[in-house]
C-alpha positions in Angstrom: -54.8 105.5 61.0 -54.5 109.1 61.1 -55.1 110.8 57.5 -55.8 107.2 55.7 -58.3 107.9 53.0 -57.5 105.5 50.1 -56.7 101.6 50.0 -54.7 99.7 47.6 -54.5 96.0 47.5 -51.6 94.3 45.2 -52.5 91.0 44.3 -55.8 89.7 43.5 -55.6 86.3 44.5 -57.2 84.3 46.7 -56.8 86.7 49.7 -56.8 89.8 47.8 -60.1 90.4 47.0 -61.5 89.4 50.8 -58.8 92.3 51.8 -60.1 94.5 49.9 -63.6 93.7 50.8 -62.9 94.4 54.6 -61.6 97.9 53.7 -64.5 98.6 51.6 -67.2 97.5 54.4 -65.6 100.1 56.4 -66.0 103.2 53.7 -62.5 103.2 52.3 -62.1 103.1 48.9 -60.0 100.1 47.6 -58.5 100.0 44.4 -57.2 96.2 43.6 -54.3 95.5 41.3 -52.9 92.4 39.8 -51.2 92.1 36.4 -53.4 89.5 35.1 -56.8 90.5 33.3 -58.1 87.1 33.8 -57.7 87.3 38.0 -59.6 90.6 38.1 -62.1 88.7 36.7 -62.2 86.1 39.3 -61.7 88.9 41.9 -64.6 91.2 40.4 -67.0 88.0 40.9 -65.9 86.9 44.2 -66.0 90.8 45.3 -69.8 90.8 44.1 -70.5 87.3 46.0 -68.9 88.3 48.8 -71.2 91.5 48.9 -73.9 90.2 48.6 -73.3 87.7 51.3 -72.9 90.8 53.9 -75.9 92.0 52.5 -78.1 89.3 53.1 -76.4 89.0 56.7 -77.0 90.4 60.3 -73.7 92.2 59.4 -75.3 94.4 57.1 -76.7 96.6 59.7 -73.1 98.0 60.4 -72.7 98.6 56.8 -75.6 101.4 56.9 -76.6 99.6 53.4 -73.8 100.7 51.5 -73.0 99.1 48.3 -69.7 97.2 49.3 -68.7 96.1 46.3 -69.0 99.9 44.2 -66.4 101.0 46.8 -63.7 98.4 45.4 -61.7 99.2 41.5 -60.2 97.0 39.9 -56.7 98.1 37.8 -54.1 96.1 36.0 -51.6 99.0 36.5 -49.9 99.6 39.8 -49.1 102.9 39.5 -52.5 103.9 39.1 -53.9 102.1 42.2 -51.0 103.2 44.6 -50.6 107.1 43.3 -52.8 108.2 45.8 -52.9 105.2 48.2 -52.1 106.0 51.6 -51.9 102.3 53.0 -50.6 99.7 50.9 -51.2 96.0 50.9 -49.3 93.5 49.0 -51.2 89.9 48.4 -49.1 88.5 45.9 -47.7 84.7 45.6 -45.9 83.4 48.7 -42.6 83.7 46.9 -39.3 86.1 48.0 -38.3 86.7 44.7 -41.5 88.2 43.7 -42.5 89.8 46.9 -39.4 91.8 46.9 -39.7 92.8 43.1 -43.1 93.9 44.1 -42.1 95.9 47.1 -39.4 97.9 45.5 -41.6 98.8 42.2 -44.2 100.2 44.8 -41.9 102.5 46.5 -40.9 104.0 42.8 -44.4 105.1 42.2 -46.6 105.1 45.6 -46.8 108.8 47.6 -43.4 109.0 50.1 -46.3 108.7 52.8 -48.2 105.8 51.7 -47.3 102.4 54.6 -46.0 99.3 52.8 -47.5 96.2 54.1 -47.3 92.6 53.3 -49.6 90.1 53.6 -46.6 87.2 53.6 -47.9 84.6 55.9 -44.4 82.6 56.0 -41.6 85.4 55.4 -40.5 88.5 57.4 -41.0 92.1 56.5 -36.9 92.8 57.0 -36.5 89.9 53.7 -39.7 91.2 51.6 -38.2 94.7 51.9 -35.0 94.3 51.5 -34.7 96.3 48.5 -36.8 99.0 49.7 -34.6 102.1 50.6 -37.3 103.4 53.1 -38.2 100.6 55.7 -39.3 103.0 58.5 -42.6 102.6 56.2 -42.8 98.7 55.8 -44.8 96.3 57.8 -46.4 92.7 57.8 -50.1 92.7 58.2 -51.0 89.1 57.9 -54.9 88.7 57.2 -56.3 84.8 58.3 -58.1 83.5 55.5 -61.2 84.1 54.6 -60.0 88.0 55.6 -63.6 88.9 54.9 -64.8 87.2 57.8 -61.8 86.5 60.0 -62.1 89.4 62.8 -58.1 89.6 63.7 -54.5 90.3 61.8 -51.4 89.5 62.8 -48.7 92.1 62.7 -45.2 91.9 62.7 -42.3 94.9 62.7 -39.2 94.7 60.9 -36.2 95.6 62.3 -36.4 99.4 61.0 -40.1 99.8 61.1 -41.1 103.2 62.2 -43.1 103.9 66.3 -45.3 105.8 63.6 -46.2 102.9 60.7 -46.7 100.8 63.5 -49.1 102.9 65.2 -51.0 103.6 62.4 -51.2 100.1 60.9 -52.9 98.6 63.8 -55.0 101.3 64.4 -56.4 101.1 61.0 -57.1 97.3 61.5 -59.3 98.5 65.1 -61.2 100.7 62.4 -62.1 98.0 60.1 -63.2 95.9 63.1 -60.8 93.6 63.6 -58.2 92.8 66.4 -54.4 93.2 65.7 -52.4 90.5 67.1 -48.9 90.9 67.7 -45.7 88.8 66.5 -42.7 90.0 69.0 -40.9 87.4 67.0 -40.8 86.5 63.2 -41.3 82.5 62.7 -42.3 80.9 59.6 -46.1 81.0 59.6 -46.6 83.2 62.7 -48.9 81.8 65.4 -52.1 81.3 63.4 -50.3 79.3 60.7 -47.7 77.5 62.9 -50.8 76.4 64.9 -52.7 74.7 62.0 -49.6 73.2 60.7 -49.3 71.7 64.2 -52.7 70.6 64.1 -52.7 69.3 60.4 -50.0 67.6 61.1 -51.4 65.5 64.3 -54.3 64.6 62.1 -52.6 63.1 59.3 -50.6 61.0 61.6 -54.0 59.8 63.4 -55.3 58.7 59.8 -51.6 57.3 58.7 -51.7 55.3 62.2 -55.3 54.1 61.7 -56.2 55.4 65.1 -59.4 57.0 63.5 -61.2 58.1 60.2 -61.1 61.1 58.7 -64.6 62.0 59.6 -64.4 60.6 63.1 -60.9 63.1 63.7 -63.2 66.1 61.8 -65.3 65.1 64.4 -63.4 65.2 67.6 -61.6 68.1 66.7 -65.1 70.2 65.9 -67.2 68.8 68.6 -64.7 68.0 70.9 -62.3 70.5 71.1 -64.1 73.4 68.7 -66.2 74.6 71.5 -64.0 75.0 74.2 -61.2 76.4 71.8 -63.6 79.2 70.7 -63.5 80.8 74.0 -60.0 79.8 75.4 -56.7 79.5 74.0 -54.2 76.6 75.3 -52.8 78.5 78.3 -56.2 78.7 79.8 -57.0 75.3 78.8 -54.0 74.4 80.5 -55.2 76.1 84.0 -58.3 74.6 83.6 -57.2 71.1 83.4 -54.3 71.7 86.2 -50.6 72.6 85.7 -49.7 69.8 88.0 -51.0 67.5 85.2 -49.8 69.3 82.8 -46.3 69.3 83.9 -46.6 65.4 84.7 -47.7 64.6 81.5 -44.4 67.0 79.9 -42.5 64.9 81.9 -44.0 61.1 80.6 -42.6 62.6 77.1 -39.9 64.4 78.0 -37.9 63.5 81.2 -35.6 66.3 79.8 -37.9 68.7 80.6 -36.5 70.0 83.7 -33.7 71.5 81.7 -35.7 72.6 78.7 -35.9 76.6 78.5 -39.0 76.1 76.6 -41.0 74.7 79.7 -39.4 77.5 81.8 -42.7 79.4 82.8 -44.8 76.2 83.3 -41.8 74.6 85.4 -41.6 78.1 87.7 -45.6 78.0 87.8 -45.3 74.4 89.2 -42.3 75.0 91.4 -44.3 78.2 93.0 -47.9 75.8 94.0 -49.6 78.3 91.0 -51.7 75.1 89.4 -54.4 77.1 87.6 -58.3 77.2 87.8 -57.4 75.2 91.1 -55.4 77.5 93.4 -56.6 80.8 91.8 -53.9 81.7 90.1 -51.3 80.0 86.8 -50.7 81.5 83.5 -53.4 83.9 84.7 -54.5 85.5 87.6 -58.5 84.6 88.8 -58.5 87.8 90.9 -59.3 85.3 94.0 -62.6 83.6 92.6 -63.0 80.2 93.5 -62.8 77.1 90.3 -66.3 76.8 90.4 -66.9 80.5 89.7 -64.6 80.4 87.0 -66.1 77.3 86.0 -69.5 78.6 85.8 -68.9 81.4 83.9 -67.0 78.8 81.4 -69.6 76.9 81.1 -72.1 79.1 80.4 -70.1 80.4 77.8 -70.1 76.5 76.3 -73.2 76.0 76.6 -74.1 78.8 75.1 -71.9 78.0 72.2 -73.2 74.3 71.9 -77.0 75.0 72.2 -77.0 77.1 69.7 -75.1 75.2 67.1 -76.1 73.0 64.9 -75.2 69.6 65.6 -73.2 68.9 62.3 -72.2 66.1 60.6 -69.1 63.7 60.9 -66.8 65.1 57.9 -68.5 68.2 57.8 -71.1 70.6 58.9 -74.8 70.8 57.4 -73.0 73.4 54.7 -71.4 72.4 51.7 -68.4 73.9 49.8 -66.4 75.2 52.4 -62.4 74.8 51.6 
């Protein structure tokens, strides 16, 4: 972002001082606000144990040495961390009421400038700043949690959001390494959320169906699927295994299918002979390689992945206190 020279966080909570660490690690200085003297606190020792983890970590090389954490202050006044701010983040509780509040007190006291961005994983920007009487400046940067190590964002416009704030917001995410992924449509949770609700929720009917342990689905999902979901999303898994059988298998659970507008691309994929991996082209184009160049390059990529992992554990990995 053009001009950007100071970061301020709102919210010091459980995602608020990992934001503010990933500005930091990039040589922006961060000033952190929340109300409460006692989550400062919390923040100011997570901020240091998060530091020191980068430090101690092949990462550190890209952060020439720097001392991550002196880059970060820590305020219980709003105005003083967003007077000069040119980008500013809002972390605060996942509620409307206090979101909005929030929103409209920043745009009393921040520089006419500054972007206003929230970090709302459920709600849209057009809601959170419905008070505000400048939205051209407003934005929804969702960080995935832990934001200090996740590398993307999602990012979402509002109806009135500016060609301009939009610009600028996801080239600052490019400039603190991470890759901006892009909401066309506002749902509750966006796509990173939505899918771990959808997978949450398959697991705790496995274990309410007694169709496996808890440690055995851990295990299925981290050694079966964990792999291959690392390098390719459910589209490509989808022309790997054949859109033929895809589109069969729609149909065993929903002979409605045919008229469903949600199965529209698939059904036109089918319709067209375009079956993936297998006939060179489906949701994406193989540029005429055969499968079993595709293939190979896949599983090189996998085998990569699984040889140099360690095996883990069922329930868990060989770390411990990972929520």
């Amino acid at each position: 972002m053009p001009g950007t020279k100071r970061i301020a966080v709102i919210g010091a909570g459980v995602m608020g001082p990992g934001i503010a660490i990933s500005f930091s690690r990039h040589g922006f200085p961060v000033a952190l606000a929340d109300i409460d003297p006692a989550a400062l606190e919390r923040a100011e020792t997570s901020i240091h144990s998060m530091a020191c983890l980068f430090n101690s970590s092949p990462a550190a090389d890209k952060d020439g040495g720097k001392d991550i954490a002196a880059g970060i202050s820590l305020t219980t006044s709003i105005e003083e961390a967003t007077t000069k701010a040119d980008f500013i983040l809002e972390a605060v509780k996942e509620e409307l009421s206090v979101k909005s509040r929030v929103f409209a007190e920043l745009e009393k006291v921040c520089p006419p400038h500054a972007i206003l961005a929230s970090n709302s994983s459920t709600l849209s920007i057009d809601s959170i700043a419905e008070k505000v009487s400048h939205k051209e400046r407003t934005i929804l940067t969702h960080f995935v949690n832990p934001p200090e190590v996740m590398p993307v964002v999602e990012v979402a416009r509002g109806s009135a959001t500016s060609n301009k704030t939009y610009a600028d917001t996801v080239n600052l995410i490019k400039l603190i390494g991470k890759n901006a992924i892009i909401c066309d449509k506002v749902v509750p949770g966006y796509l990173v959320n939505s899918f771990n609700m959808a997978i949450m929720a398959a697991a705790l009917d496995f274990l309410g169906n007694g169709v496996a342990t808890l440690e055995e689905i851990d295990f299925a999902f981290t050694r079966g699927l964990g792999p291959r979901l690392s390098i390719m999303g459910p589209f490509k898994t989808m022309d790997l295994i054949g859109l033929d059988l895809i589109w069969q298998a729609v149909l065993s659970f929903d002979p409605n299918a045919h008229s469903d507008p949600r199965a529209a691309r698939l059904r036109e994929l089918v319709q067209a002979g375009h079956f993936g991996m297998k006939t060179g082209r489906g949701f994406y184009d193989y540029g005429g390689r055969s499968r079993d160049e595709v293939m190979q390059e896949i599983d090189r990529q996998l085998l990569e992945i699984v040889t140099n992992r360690p095996a883990g554990t069922k329930g868990g990995t060989h770390t411990h206190g990972i929520q």
